[in-house]
C-alpha positions as CSV (number, residue, x, y, z in Angstrom):
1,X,20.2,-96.4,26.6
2,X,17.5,-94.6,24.7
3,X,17.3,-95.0,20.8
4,X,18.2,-91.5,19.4
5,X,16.4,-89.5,16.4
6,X,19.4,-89.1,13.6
7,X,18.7,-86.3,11.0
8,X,20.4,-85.6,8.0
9,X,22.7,-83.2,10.0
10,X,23.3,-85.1,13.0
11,X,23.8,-88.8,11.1
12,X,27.3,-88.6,10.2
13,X,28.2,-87.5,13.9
14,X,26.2,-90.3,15.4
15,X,27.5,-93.1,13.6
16,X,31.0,-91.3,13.8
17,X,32.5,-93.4,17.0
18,X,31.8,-96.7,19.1
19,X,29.1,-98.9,18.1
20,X,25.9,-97.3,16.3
21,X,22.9,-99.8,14.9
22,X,20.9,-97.5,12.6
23,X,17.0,-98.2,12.2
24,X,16.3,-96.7,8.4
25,X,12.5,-96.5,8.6
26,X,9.3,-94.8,7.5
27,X,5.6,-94.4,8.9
28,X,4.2,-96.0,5.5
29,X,6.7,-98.9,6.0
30,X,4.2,-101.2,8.0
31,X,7.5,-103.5,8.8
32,X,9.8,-100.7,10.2
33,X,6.5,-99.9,12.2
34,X,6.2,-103.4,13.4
35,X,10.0,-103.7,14.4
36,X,10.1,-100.4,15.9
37,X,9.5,-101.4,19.7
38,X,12.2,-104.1,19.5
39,X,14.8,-101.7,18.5
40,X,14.2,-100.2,22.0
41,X,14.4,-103.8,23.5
42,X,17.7,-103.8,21.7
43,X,18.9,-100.6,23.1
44,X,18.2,-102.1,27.0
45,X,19.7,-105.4,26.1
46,X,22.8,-104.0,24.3
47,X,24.5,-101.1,26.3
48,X,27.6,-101.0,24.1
49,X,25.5,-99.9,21.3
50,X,24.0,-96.4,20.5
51,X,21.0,-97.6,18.9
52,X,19.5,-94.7,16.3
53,X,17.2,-94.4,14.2
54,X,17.1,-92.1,11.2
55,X,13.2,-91.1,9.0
56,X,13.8,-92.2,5.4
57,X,11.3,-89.6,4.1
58,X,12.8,-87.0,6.0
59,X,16.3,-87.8,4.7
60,X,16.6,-89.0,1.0
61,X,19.2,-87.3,0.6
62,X,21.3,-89.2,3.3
63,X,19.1,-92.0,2.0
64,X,20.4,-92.1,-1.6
65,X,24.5,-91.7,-0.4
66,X,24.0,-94.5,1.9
67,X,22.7,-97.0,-0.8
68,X,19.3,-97.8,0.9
69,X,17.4,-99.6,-1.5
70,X,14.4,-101.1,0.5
71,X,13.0,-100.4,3.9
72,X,13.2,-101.7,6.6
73,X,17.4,-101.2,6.4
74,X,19.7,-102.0,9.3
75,X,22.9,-100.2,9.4
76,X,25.6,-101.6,11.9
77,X,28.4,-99.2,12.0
78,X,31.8,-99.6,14.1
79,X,33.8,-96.4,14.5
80,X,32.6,-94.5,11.8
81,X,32.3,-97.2,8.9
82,X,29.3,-99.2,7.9
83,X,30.9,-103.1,8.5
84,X,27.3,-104.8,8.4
85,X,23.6,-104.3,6.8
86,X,20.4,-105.7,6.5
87,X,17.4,-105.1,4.4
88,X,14.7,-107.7,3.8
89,X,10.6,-106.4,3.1
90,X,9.8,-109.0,5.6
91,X,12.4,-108.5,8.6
92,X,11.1,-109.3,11.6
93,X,12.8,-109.1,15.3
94,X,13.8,-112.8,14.9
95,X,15.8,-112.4,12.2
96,X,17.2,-108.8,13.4
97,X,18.3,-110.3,17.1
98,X,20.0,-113.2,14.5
99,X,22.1,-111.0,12.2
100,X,23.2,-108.5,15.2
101,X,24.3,-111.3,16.4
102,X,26.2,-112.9,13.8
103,X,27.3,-109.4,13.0
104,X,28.5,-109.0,16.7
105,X,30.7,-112.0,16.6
106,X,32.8,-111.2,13.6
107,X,33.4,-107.7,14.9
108,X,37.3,-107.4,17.0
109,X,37.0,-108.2,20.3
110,X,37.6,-104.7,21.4
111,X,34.8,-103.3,19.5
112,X,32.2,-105.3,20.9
């Protein structure tokens, strides 16, 4: 599946059912930049995910309500509610393919 653009308008009905990993990023963030290509890869090699991606600076709004602190952020959300995050300055796809995995297991079967 292809990563989707989120807005501030569309967000909340993206993340509203299924499986949704959210990509917080920005173009000055030189990390989101870096991981940006592997959040694709993750979207091929994770069909039960909607992968999406929603522009910080276009949406600090959004931004603010969803406590993102840092970038890059990684929202996992199952069914509507945020059940798993990560936000580290110096994330790299290692350590993302590590915590959706951890994140993955502790999830109900059926979700997953």
């Amino acid at each position: 599946m292809a990563v989707m653009e989120a807005t501030k308008e569309t967000f909340h009905d993206l993340v509203g059912s299924g499986l949704v990993l959210v990509d917080v990023w920005a173009d000055s963030c030189r990390p989101c930049m870096a991981l940006a290509p592997h959040m694709a890869s993750i979207a091929s090699a994770h069909p039960e995910l909607t992968v999406v991606k929603l522009d910080a600076s276009k949406a600090r709004r959004l931004c603010m309500s969803l406590r993102v602190q840092g970038l890059p952020t990684i929202l996992l959300y199952s069914g509507g509610q945020e059940v798993a995050r990560i936000t580290n300055p110096s994330l790299d796809a290692d350590r993302v393919d590590a915590w959706l995995a951890s994140a993955l297991e502790t999830l109900p079967t059926k979700e997953v």
